[in-house]
C-alpha positions in Angstrom: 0.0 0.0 0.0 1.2 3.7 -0.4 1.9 5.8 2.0 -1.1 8.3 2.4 0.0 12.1 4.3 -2.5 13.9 6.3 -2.1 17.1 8.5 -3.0 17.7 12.1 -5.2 21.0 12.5 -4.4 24.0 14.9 -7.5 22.4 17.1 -5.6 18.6 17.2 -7.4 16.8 14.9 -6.4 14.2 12.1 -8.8 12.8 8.9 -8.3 9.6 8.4 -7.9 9.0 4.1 -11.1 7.7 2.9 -8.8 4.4 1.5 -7.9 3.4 5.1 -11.5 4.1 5.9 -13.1 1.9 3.3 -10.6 -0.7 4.0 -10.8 -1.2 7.9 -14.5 -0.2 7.6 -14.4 2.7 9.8 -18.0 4.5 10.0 -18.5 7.7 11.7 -18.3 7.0 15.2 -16.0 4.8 15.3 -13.4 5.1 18.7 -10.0 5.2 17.9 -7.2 4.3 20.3 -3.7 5.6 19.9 -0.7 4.0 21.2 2.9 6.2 21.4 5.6 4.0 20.4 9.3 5.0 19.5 11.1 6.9 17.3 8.2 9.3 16.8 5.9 6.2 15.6 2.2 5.9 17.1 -0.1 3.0 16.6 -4.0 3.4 15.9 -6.3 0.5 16.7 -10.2 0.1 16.9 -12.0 0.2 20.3 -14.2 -2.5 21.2 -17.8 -1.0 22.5 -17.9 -1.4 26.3 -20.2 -4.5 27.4 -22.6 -3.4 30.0 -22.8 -4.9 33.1 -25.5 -5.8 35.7 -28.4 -4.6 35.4 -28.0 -2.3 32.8 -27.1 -5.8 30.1 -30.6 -6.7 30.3 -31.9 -3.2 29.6 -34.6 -3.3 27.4 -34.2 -7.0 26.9 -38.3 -7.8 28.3 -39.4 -5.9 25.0 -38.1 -8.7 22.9 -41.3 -10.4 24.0 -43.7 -7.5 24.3 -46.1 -7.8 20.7 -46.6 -4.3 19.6 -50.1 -2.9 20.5 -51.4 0.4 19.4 -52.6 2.7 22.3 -56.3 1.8 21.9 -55.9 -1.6 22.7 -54.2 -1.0 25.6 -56.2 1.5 26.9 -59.2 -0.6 26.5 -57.3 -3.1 28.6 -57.0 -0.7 31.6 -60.7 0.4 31.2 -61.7 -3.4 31.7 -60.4 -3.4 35.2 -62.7 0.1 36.1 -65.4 -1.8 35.4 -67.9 -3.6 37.5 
């Protein structure tokens, strides 16, 4: 592969060439990690997404088994219950 040149900006930051992009498959928020190494050399690598843990892993998981039902339905459902 060539060797692609980009600049850093006065506010820090760095585009990464749209042929590295493509290739790793780097989307817009994708978290970067940099790693300084020697002789001026830095390594860049892909962060993983963070696992949650607890609690907070099985968020939203009881809706997976929740069918859809508009408002009316539901409402009516309540209702029921009022009645006697």
């Amino acid at each position: 592969m060539r060797t692609l040149v980009t600049m850093v900006t006065a506010r820090g930051q760095v585009s990464v060439p749209a042929e590295i992009r493509r290739k790793l498959g780097w989307a817009p928020g994708t978290r970067l990690c940099w790693e300084l190494a020697e002789d001026q050399r830095c390594t860049v690598f892909v962060r993983k997404p963070a696992q949650p843990k607890g609690a907070q892993a099985m968020r939203g998981f009881a809706q997976t088994f929740r069918a859809p039902r508009r408002t009316e339905e539901r409402l009516n459902e309540l209702r029921s219950g009022e009645r006697t």
